[in-house]
N, C-alpha and C positions, 0 to 999 in steps of 0.2 A: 308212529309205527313204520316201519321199515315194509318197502312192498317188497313183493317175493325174491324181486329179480334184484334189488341189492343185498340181499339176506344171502341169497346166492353168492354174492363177486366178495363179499364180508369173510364167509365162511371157508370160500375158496382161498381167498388172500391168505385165511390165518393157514390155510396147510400149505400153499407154496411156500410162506416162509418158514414152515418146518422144511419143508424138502431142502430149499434150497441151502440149507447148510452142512447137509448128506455129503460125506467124502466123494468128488468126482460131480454132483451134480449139478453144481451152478453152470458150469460150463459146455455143459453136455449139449452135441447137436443132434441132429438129425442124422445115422448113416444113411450116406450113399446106398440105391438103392432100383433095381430096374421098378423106373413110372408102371401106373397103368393106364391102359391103353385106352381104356374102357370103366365097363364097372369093377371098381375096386375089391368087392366081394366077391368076381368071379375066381378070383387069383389068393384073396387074404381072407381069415379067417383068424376071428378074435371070439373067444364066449366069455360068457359071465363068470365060468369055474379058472379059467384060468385071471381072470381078472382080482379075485378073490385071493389066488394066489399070491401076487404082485401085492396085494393089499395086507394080505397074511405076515408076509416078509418086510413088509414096511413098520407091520404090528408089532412083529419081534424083532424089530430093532428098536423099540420104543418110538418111532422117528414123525408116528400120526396117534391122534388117538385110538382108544382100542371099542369108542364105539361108531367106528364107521361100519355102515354095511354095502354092499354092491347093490344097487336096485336094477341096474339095467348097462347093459354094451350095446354102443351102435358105431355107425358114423358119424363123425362131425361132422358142421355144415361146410367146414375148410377141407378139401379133399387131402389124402395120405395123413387124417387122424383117425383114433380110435376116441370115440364119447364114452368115458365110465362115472354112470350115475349115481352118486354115492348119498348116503345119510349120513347126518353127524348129530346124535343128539333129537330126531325129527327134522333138522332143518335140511332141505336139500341143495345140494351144490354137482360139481364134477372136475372129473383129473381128465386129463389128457393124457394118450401115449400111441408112440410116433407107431406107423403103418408096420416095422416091422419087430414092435411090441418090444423093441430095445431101451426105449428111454420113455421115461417120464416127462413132460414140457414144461418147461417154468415161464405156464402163460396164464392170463387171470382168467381170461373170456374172450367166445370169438364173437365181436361184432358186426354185423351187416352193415355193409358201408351204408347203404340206401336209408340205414338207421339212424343215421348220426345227423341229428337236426341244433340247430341254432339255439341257443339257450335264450329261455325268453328271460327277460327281468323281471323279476315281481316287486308290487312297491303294496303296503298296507298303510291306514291309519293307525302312525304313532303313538298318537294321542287316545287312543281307545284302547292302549292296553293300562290294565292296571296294575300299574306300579308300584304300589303299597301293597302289593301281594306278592312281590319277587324279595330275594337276596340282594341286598347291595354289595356293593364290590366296588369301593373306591369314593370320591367323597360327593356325600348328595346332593352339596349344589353347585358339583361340576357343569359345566356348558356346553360340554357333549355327553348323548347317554346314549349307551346301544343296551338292546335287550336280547339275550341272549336264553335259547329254549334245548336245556339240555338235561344228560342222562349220567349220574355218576356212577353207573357203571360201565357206560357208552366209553370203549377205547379211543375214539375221535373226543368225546368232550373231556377226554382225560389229558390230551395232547393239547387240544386247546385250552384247558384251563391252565397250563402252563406257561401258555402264549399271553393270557391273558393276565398273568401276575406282571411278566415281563413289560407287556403296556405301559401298564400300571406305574412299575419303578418308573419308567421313560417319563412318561405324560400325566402330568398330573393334573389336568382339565377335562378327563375320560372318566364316567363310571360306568359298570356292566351293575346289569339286573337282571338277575336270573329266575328264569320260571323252568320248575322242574316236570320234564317229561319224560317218566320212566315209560322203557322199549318194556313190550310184553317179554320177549326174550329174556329180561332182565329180572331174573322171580324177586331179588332182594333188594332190587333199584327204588320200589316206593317206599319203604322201612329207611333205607339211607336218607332220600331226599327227605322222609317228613321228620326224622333227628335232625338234620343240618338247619331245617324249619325253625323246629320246637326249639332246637338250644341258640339259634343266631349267631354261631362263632363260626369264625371264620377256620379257628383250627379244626372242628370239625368238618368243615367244608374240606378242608386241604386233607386231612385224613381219608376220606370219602372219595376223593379223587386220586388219592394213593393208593389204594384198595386197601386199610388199611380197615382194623374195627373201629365203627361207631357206636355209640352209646344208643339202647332202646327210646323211644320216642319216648316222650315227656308230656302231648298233648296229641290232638286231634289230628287226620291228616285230609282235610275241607281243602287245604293252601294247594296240596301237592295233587287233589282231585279236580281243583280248580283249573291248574296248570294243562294236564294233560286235558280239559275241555277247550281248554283256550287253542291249542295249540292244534286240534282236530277241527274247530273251526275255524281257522284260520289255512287247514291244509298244512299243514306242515310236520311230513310223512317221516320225516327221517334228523336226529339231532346230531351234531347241535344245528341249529339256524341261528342266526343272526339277525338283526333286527336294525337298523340306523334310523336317527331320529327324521330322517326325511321321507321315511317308510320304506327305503332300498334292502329286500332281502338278501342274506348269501348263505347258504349252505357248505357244511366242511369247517376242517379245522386249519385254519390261516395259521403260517408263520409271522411272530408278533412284527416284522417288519412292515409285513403286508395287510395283516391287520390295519396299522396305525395309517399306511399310506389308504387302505378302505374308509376307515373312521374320518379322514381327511378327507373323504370326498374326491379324493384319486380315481 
């Protein structure tokens, strides 16, 4: 499951990269503009109806979706922005725009420096997942195996499963074993996983990651119940993860270069 605060940077991303293909916006900075001196509210003034607006006009150019709503205007924690806190669907995210309500910002999130800590490595027992209960991917008595915990409706595990065919061609002493952990967000991500399950073809699998139609399951779905337990106790909040037989986790979707040079032990 996804915790709030990337469902957040997720939701944001997919509408900067609507914006930023807006005639004029990629490029767009900040005008020049007399600082304040002081508190910025004494001097500027933003509300929620004119934010609405901005949102309105975004609506009728088709350029976001049409179920956003405005929940709240404030300030950012960066001074000379405006915070507008929107809904997409339930999930919540927010736009940025500059102090004097001229442009939109094509930036993801503001983070507090004091935030940004050292990534710690996590390592698990290999050997205690069970293997006979994933997808194979490559041949089974390859010499290297990583296990990989993902979601096919997940846009990252959609990116990486393509990294992961590319592997494949390269190296052929790799197999991936997939355990499937459908995102709550994802309403029709268990019915995918437990067809790709029940019929064990790999064309299915490739369809599924295409967003493409699957065929209705054929059997039970224990395998893909299983999954998403394994993967809750072991913490692992957000797909895909990764998995290497030494127990070294990675989260994200690797380009297959970097992949292989991971799998190596790089």
């Amino acid at each position: 499951m996804y915790k709030e605060s990337i469902v957040k940077k997720i939701v944001f991303i997919t509408i900067v990269s609507i914006l930023l293909v807006l005639p004029g916006f990629a490029g767009a900075t900040v005008a020049e503009h007399p600082g304040c001196s002081g508190n910025c509210l004494e001097c500027h003034k933003f509300d929620k109806k004119e934010a609405e607006a901005i949102i309105k006009k975004l609506k009728d150019a088709k350029s976001v979706p049409q179920s956003i709503q405005v929940k709240d205007v404030k300030m950012a924690p960066a001074g000379g922005l405006w915070q507008v806190d929107i809904d997409v669907d339930g999930k919540p995210a927010a736009l940025f725009v500059d102090i004097t309500k001229k442009y939109l910002l094509n930036i993801t999130q503001i983070v507090p420096i004091d935030a940004i800590k050292p990534q710690v490595e996590r390592k698990i027992d290999f050997s205690s997942l069970p293997l006979k209960d994933a997808f194979l991917l490559g041949p089974k008595n390859a010499a290297k195996k990583v296990a990989v915990f993902t979601d096919p409706d997940c846009p990252a595990c959609r990116a990486l499963h393509e990294e992961i065919k590319k592997v494949l061609a390269q190296q052929k002493d790799v197999a991936f074993y997939l355990f499937f952990n459908p995102l709550p967000m994802h309403k029709d991500a268990p019915r995918r996983a437990q067809a790709i399950l029940c019929e064990k073809s790999v064309e299915v699998l490739d369809a599924a990651y295409a967003g493409k139609a699957v065929p209705d399951p054929t059997c039970g779905n224990e395998l893909v119940e299983k999954g998403k337990a394994l993967a809750k106790k072991l913490e692992f909040n957000s797909t895909p993860t990764l998995v290497r037989e030494d127990g070294k986790v990675v989260t994200g979707a690797l380009p297959s270069d970097r992949l292989i040079e991971w799998i190596n032990g790089k």
